[in-house]
ZAMARGU-4260 file (C-alpha; in steps of 0.2 Angstrom, whole numbers, plus 5000, padded with zeros to 4 digits):
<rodrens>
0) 5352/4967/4694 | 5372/4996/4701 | 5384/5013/4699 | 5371/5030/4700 | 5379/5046/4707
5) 5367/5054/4718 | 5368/5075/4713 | 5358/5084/4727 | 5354/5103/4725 | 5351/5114/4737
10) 5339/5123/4729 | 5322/5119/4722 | 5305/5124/4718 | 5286/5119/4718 | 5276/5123/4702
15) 5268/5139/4705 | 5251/5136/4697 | 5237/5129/4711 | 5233/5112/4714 | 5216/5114/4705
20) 5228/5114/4687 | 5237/5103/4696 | 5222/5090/4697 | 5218/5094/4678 | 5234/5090/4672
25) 5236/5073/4678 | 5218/5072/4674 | 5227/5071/4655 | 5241/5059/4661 | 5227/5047/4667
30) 5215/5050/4651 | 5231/5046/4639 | 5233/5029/4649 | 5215/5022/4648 | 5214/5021/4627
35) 5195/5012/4632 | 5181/5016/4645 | 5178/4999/4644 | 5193/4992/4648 | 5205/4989/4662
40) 5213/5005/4668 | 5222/5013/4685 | 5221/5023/4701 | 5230/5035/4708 | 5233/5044/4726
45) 5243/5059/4728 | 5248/5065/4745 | 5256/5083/4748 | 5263/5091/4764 | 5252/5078/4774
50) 5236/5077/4764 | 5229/5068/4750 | 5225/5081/4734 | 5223/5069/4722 | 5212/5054/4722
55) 5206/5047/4705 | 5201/5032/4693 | 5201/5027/4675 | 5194/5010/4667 | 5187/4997/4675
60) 5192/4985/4690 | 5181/4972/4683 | 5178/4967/4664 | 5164/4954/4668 | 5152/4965/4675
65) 5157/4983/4670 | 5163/4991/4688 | 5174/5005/4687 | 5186/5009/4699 | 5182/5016/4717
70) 5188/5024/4732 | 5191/5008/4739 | 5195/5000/4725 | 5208/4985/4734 | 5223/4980/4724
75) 5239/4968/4724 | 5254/4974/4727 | 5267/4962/4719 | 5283/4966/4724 | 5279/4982/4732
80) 5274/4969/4746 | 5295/4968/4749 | 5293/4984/4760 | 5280/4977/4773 | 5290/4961/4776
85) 5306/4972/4777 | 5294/4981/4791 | 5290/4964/4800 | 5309/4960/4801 | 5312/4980/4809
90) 5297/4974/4821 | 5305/4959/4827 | 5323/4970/4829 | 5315/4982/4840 | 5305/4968/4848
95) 5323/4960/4854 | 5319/4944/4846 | 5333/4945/4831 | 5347/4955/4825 | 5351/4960/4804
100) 5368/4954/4808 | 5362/4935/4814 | 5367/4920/4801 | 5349/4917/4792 | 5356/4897/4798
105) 5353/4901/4815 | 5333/4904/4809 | 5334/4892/4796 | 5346/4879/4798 | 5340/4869/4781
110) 5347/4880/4770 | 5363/4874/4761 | 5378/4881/4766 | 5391/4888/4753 | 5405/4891/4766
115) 5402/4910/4770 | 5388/4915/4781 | 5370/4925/4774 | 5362/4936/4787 | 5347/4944/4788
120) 5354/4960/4780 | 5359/4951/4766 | 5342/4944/4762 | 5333/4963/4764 | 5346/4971/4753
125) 5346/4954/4739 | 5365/4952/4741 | 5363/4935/4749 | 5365/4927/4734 | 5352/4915/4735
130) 5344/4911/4719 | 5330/4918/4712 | 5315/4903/4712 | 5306/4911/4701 | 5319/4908/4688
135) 5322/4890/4696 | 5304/4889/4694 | 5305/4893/4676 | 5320/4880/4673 | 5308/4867/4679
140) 5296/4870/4667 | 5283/4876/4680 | 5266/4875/4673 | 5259/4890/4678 | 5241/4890/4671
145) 5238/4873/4681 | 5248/4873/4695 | 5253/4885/4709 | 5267/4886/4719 | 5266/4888/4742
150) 5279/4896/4753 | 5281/4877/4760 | 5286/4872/4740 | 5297/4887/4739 | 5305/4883/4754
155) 5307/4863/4750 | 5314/4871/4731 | 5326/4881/4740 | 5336/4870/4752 | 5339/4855/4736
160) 5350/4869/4729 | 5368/4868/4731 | 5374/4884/4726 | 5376/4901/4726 | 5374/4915/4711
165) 5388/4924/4723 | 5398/4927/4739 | 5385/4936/4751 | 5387/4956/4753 | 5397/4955/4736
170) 5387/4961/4724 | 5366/4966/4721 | 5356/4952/4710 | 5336/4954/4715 | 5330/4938/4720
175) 5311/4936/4727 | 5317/4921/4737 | 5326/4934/4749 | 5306/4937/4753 | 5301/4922/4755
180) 5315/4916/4768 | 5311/4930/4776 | 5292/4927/4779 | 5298/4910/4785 | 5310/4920/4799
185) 5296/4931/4804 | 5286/4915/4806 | 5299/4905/4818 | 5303/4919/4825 | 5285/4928/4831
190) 5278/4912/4831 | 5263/4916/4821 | 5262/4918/4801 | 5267/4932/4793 | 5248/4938/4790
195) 5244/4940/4809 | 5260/4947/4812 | 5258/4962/4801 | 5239/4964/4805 | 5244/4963/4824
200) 5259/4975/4825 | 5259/4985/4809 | 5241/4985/4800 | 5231/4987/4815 | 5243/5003/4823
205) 5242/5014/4808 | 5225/5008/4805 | 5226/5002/4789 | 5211/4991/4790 | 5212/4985/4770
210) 5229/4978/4769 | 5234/4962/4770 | 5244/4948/4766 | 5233/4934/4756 | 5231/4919/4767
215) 5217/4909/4758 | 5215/4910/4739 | 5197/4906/4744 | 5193/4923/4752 | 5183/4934/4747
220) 5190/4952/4743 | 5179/4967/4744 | 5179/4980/4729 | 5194/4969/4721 | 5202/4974/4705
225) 5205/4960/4694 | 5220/4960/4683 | 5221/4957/4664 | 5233/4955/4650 | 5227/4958/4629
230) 5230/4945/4618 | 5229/4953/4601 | 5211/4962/4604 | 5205/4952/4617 | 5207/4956/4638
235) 5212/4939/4647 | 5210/4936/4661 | 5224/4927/4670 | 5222/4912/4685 | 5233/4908/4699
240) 5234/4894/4708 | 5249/4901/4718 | 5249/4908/4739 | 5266/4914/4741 | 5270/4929/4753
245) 5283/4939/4757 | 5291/4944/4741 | 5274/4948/4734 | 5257/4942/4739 | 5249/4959/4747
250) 5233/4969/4744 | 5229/4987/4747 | 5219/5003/4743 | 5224/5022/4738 | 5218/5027/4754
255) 5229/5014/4766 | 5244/5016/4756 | 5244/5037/4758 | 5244/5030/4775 | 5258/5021/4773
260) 5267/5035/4764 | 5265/5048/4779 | 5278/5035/4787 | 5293/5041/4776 | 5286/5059/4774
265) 5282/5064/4792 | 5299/5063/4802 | 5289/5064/4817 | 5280/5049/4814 | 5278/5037/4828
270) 5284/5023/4816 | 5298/5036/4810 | 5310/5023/4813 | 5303/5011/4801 | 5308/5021/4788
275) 5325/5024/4794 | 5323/5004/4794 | 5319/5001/4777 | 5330/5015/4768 | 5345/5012/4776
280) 5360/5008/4761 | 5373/4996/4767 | 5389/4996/4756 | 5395/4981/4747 | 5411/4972/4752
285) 5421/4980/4741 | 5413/4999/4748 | 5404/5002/4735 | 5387/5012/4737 | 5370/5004/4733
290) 5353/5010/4729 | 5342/4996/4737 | 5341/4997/4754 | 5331/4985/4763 | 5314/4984/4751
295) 5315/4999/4746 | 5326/5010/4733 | 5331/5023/4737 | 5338/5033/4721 | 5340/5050/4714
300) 5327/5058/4702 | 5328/5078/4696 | 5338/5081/4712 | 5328/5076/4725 | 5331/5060/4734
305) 5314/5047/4730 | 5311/5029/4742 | 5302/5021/4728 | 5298/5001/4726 | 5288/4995/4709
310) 5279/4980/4707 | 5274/4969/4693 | 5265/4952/4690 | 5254/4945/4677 | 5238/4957/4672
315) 5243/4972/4685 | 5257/4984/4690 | 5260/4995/4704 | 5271/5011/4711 | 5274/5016/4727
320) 5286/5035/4727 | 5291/5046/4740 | 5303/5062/4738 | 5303/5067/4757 | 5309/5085/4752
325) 5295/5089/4746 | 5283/5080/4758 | 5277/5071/4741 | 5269/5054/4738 | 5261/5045/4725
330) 5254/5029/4725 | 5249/5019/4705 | 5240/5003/4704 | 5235/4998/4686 | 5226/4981/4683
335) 5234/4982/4663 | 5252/4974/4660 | 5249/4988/4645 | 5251/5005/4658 | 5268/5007/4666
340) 5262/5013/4683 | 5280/5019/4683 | 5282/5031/4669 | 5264/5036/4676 | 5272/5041/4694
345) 5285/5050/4687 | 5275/5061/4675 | 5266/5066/4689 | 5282/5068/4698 | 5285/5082/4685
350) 5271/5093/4688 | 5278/5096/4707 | 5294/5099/4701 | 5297/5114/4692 | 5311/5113/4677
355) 5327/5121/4683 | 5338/5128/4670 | 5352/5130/4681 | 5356/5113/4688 | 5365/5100/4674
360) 5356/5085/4680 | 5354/5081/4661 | 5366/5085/4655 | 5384/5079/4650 | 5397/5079/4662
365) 5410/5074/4650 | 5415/5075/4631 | 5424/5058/4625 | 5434/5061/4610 | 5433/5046/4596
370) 5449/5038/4600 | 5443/5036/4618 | 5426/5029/4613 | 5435/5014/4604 | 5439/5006/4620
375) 5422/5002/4625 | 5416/4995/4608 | 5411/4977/4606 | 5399/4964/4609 | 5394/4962/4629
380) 5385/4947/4637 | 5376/4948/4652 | 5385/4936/4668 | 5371/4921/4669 | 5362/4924/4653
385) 5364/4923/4637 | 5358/4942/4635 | 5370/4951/4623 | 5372/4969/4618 | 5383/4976/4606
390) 5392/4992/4608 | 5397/5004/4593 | 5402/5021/4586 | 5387/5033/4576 | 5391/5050/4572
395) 5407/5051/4585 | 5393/5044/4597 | 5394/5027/4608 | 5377/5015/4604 | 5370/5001/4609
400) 5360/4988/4602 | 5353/4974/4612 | 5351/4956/4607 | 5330/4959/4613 | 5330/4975/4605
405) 5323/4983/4591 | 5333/4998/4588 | 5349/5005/4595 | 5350/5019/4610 | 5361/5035/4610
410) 5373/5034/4624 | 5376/5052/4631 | 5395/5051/4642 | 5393/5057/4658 | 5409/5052/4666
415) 5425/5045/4659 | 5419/5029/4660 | 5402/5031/4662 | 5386/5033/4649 | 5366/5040/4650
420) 5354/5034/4637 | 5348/5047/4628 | 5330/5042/4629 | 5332/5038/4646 | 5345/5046/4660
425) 5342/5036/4674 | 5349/5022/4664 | 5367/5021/4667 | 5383/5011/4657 | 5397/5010/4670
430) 5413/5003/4663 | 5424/4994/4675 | 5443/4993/4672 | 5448/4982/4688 | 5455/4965/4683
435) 5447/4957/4698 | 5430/4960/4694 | 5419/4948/4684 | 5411/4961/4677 | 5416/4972/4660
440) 5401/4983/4663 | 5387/4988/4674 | 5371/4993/4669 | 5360/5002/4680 | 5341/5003/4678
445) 5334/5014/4692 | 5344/5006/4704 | 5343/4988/4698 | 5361/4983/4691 | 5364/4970/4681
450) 5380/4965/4675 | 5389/4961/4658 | 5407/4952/4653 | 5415/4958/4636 | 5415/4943/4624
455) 5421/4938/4608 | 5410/4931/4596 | 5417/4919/4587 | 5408/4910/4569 | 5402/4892/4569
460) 5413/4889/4584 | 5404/4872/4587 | 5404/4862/4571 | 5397/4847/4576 | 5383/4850/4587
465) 5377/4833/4588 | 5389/4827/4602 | 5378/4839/4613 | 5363/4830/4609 | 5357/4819/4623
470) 5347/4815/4638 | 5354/4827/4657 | 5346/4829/4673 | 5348/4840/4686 | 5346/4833/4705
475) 5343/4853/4709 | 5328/4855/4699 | 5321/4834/4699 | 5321/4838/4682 | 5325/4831/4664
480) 5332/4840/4648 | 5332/4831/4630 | 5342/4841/4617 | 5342/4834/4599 | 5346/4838/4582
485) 5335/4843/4571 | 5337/4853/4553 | 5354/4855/4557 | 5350/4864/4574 | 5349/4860/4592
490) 5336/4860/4598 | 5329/4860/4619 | 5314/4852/4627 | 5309/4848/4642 | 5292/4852/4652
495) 5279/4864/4644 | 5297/4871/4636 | 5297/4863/4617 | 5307/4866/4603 | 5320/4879/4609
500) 5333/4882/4597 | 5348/4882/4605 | 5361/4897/4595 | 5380/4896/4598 | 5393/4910/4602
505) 5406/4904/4611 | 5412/4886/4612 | 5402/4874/4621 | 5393/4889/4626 | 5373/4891/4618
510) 5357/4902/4621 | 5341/4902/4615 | 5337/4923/4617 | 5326/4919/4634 | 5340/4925/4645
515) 5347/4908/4648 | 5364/4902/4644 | 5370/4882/4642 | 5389/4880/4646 | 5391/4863/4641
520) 5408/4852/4650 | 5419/4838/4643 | 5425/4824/4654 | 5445/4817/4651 | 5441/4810/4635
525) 5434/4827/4628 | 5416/4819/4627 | 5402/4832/4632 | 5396/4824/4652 | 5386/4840/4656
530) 5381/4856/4656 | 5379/4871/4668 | 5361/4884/4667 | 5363/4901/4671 | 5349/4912/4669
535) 5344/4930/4669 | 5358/4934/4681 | 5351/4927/4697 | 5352/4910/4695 | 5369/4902/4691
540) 5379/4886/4688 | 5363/4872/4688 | 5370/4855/4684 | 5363/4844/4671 | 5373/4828/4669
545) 5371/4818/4656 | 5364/4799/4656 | 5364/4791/4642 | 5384/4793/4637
</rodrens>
């Protein structure tokens, strides 16, 4: 869901004009975001060299009754959450009570075991190989406008599954489930739910006093700030039913979380040690260097080194970034899926950091000829999805086109077998030429790697489709597919999932462009008697069988 080289300079620069213009400018960057005053819009804290010099708010928090933001304006923090429980776990280390390096089976002795052992330090880096529930979820045909999901659910969901998307410290694949085991070990372990044991021996320290993990969807939330998504013109408002903590499933304010920030920014911290904690980057089996460390990333940006963790759910999205060179923080919350709190971070990022001419950060490292290019044309397909992008030649200049894209991206080469986008450099194309790997091609978002096989595409490779037709179920999921032929297509349905038209590829192999893939299986007599899901990379090899052969 990795690989980037790090280029640190040892030389940098603070913009020279004062923080006043400072303040002005990302005054602009916040006014660009908010296209109405009377819509859902963004804070944002900035902290420098110990003290917050920027605190400011567009939109409002609540559309109902017209209230802008404030400055205690509290906020979820999705998956930003991932840090705090990382922090819990650090806690409890400390504390003598556990060890990363203990089997998660020790704890948690329900969860199915694949024949190698997960520990702790697996589930804080996601290279456990657990799969993801929220994709399991999906797969199930989870209704999520009238039904919510508890850690207890997750949990039950979690030890019917009998497989693994990998071998544990093999490779990254981001999996919220990670989280939400390892709320249930702070749990046994402390003895106390996750909520009292952050407010006890982590809120309540730093004084944080409005943070906290949601305990009761019936509480009520001083100064909340309600998330929204637009559907055509309209602001709606979306419902949950769902209490799960760990991976997500925190609130916050501007103020707490420049708190937070002075953890990784003041090395003489009396929680310094947390930070060493939650940044620390483990290597893979195979050596290779990651960029999530334990709930956080920690990746390169301009130079500088940044700990940086996003998060993202239906109707809000939030940013939490250091770069402790620069004894620099920025905190974003937006209650609009319509503002990337991410690109907002960064742009503000930018102001601090004066441009410098003399490093080659962005630019190429290496000039492919044609002839060399040719090697990595072709048509890609993501491992456990049916995602596909196809890699060609423009103007002596590698591009790619993905299957959910609308136009194709200019690959600038940086190595001999690595790439840049163009329009984005901290997007990465690692070729892999090592037979043993799985993998054709790595692609790297931030930090977040997701991986791609080379395929060949082949035309109308299944002419008689209706031998796939029939009824499967899946003990994994309790749940029941029907695919049948309609028009002269396949076509999917199960739970709130209708009509999915299933496109071919490959033989026996289909997708219907959700980033899910359906390998179907033969028995002796070359009938089809199954078929395996995989989806969007972190779930793998789900088991439909069929019952009406």
């Amino acid at each position: 869901m990795r690989i980037l080289l790090l280029i640190l300079f040892s030389s940098f620069s603070i913009c020279s004009f004062g923080q006043n213009g400072l303040n002005e400018r990302i005054d602009s960057i916040l006014s660009a975001q908010v296209v109405t005053e009377f819509g859902p819009g963004l804070t944002v804290g900035v902290v420098k060299d110990g003290e917050l010099v920027y605190k400011k708010s567009n939109g409002l928090m609540n559309l109902e009754y017209n209230i802008p933001f404030n400055d205690a304006t509290t906020f979820e923090l999705a998956s930003v959450t991932k840090q705090f429980t990382s922090v819990c776990i650090a806690l409890l280390e400390k504390q003598g009570k556990l060890s990363v390096n203990d089997d998660v089976r020790k704890i948690v002795p329900e969860l199915y075991f694949s024949g190698d052992t997960i520990r702790i330090k697996h589930l804080l880096n996601h290279t456990s190989g657990i799969r993801n529930h929220n994709v399991l979820l999906d797969l199930s045909g989870f209704d999520y406008e009238h039904q919510g999901y508890t850690n207890k659910s997750i949990q039950q969901l979690m030890f019917r599954q009998k497989g693994m998307n990998n071998k544990p410290g093999d490779k990254f694949l981001y999996s919220n489930t990670n989280y939400v085991l390892l709320a249930l070990i702070v749990e046994r372990v402390s003895g106390m739910p996750i909520h009292q044991f952050a407010e006890k021996e982590l809120f309540e320290p730093l004084g944080m006093s409005n943070t906290f993990y949601s305990s009761d969807l019936r509480s009520i939330v001083k100064n909340r700030a309600y998330p929204y998504y637009q559907v055509k013109n309209e602001f709606k408002q979306p419902k949950s039913l769902t209490l799960c903590v760990g991976a997500g499933g925190m609130s916050s304010t501007i103020s707490d979380l420049i708190t937070w920030s002075q953890v990784f920014l003041d090395s003489k911290h009396t929680f310094s040690y947390i930070a060493d904690f939650v940044t620390k980057l483990e290597p893979l089996n195979n050596g290779e260097e990651m960029q999530h460390a334990r709930g956080m990333f920690v990746t390169a940006y301009k130079g500088y080194n940044t700990f940086n963790h996003s998060g993202r759910d239906l109707g809000l999205r939030s940013q939490f970034i250091c770069i402790p060179d620069l004894n620099l923080g920025v905190v974003v919350f937006a209650n609009s899926e319509e503002i990337n709190a991410v690109d907002v971070s960064y742009k503000i990022l930018d102001l601090y950091i004066q441009d410098l001419p003399q490093n080659d950060y962005n630019q190429t490292k290496y000039n492919h000829k044609k002839e060399e290019l040719n090697q990595f044309i072709g048509h890609y397909q993501e491992l456990n999805s049916d995602l596909r992008m196809h890699l060609f030649i423009n103007n002596d200049t590698l591009n790619v086109q993905s299957s959910y894209g609308r136009n194709p991206v200019q690959l600038n080469s940086v190595s001999v077998n690595s790439f840049a986008r163009i329009d984005n450099a901290s997007v990465k194309y690692t070729f892999l030429s090592e037979k043993k790997s799985e993998a054709d091609l790595l692609v790297d978002f931030g930090g977040a790697v997701f991986y791609f096989e080379k395929i060949e595409l082949a035309r109308n490779p299944n002419p008689n489709i209706s031998e796939y037709a029939g009824s499967y179920f899946s003990k994994e999921l309790n749940i029941g597919y029907e695919i049948i032929v309609s028009d002269q297509e396949l076509i999917l349905n199960y739970p709130n999932n209708e009509g999915l038209v299933l496109k071919e590829g490959e033989k026996d192999v289909f997708g219907a462009n959700r980033r899910t893939k359906y390998a179907f299986t033969r028995d002796d007599k070359n009938k089809v008697s199954s078929f395996y899901v995989a989806s969007e990379g972190t779930v793998k090899n789900i088991l439909f069988e069929k019952v009406n052969q």
